[in-house]
C-alpha positions in Angstrom: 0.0 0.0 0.0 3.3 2.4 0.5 4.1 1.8 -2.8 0.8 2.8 -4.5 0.8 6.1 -2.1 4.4 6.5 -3.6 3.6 6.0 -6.9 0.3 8.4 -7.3 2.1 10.9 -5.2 4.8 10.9 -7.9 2.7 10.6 -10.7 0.4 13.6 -9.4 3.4 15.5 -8.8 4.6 14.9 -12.2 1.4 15.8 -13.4 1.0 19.3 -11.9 4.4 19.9 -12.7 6.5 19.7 -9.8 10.5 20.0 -10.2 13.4 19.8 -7.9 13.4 23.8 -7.8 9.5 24.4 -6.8 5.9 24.7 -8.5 5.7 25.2 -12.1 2.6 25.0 -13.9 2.9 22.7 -16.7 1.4 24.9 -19.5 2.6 26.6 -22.9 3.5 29.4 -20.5 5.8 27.8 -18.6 9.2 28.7 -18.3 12.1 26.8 -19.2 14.3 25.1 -17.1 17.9 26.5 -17.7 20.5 24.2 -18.5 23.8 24.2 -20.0 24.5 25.9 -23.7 20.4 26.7 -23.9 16.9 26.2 -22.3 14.8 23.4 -22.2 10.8 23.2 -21.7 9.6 20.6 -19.5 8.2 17.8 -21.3 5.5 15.0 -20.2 5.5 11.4 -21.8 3.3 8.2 -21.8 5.0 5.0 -21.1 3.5 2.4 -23.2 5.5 -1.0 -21.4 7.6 -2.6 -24.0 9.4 -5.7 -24.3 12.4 -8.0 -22.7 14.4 -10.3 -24.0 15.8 -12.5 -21.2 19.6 -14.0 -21.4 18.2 -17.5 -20.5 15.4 -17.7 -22.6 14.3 -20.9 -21.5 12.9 -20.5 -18.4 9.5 -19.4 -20.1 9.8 -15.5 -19.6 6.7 -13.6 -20.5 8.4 -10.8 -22.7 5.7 -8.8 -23.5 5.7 -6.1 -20.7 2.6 -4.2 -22.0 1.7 -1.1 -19.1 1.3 2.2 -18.9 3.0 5.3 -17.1 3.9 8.4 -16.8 7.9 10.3 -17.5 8.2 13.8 -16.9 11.2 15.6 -17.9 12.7 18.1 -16.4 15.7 18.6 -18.0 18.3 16.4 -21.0 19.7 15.2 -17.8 16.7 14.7 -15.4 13.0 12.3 -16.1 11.3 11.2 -12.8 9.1 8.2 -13.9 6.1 6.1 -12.8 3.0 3.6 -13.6 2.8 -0.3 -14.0 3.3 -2.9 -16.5 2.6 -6.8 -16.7 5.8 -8.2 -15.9 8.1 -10.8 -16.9 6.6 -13.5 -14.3 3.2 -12.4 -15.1 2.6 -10.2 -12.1 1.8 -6.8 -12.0 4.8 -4.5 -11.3 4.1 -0.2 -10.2 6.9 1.5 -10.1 9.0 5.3 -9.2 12.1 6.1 -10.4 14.5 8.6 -11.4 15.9 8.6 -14.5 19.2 10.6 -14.3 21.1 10.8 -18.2 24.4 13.0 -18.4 26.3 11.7 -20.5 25.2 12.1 -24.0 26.4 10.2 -27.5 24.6 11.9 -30.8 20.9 11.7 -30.1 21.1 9.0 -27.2 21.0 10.0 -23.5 23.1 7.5 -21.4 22.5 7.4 -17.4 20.5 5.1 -15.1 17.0 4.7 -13.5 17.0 4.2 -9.7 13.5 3.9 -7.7 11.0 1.5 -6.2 9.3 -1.7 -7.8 7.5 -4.2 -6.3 5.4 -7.5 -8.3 8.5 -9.9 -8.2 7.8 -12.8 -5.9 11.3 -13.9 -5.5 12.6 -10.1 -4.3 11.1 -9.1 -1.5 8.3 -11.9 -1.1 6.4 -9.4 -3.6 7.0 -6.5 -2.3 8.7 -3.0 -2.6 12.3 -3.1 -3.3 15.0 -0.4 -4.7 16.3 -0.9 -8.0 19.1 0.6 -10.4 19.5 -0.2 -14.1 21.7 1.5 -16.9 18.9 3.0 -18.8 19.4 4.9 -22.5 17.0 7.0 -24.2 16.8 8.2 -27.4 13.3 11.1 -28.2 12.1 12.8 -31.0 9.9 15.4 -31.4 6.4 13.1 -30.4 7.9 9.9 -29.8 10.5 8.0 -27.7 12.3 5.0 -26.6 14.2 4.0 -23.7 16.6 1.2 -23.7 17.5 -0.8 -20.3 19.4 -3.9 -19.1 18.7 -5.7 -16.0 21.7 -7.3 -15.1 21.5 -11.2 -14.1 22.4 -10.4 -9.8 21.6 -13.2 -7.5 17.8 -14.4 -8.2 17.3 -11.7 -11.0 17.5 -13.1 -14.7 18.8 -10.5 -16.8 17.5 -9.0 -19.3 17.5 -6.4 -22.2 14.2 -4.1 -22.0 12.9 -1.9 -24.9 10.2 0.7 -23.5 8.0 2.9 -25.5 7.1 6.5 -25.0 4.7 9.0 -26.6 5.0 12.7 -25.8 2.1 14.7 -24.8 3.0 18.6 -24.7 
């Protein structure tokens, strides 16, 4: 129950446009966020889920991760992130994360995601537990895609995640 308390209070806050320095309304009018060499608008994006293709692919994976959240940027370098998708042990997984990117190579943003997930019953019985995973993004104008990898760490199969993003503003 935390974790859902966690997760709409992110995702509301991302909603009415709340950024490490204060209130900004998220509207046309809204000011940009300064940033090195220019400014950037804040910008709000759907998650769609995606897919995962797991290194041992014969453990019967389910590697169509279908969801739907919610990624507001605040800056190239800064996305906080949240919603749910149907996971890779056919459980439902919510989660909130920050996605910090500084390093960039041509149009892909390289960083990692670090928040809370829960819906795996062999972490945590289930439960809420933090996570961290290299995470690279590349967006256009309306659409977007972000590029993970799980690593294989105790009882986590790894795997290579492909997410999809559509931008709203």
């Amino acid at each position: 129950m935390k974790t859902l308390y966690c997760i709409c209070s992110l995702a509301t806050a991302c909603l009415m446009g709340l950024s490490p320095g204060g209130a900004v309304a998220a509207t046309s009018e809204t000011p940009p966020v300064a940033e090195s060499g220019g400014a950037h608008k804040p910008q709000i994006w759907v998650n769609l889920g995606g897919f995962s293709r797991h290194f041992d692919s014969n453990k019967g994976y389910n590697e169509n991760n279908l969801g739907l959240g919610l990624e507001y940027r605040t800056s190239p370098e800064i996305a906080y992130m949240a919603g749910a998708y149907y996971n890779s042990v056919r459980k439902t997984t919510s989660y909130a994360a920050v996605n910090w990117q500084p390093w960039q190579l041509g149009p892909v943003r390289l960083g990692a995601a670090l928040g809370v997930m829960n819906g795996y019953p062999s972490l945590a019985n289930g439960g809420s537990f933090f996570a961290a995973l290299p995470l690279a993004t590349i967006e256009g104008r309306h659409f977007g895609i972000n590029f993970g990898l799980i690593p294989s760490i105790g009882k986590v199969d790894g795997a290579v995640i492909v997410q999809f993003k559509l931008r709203l503003n």
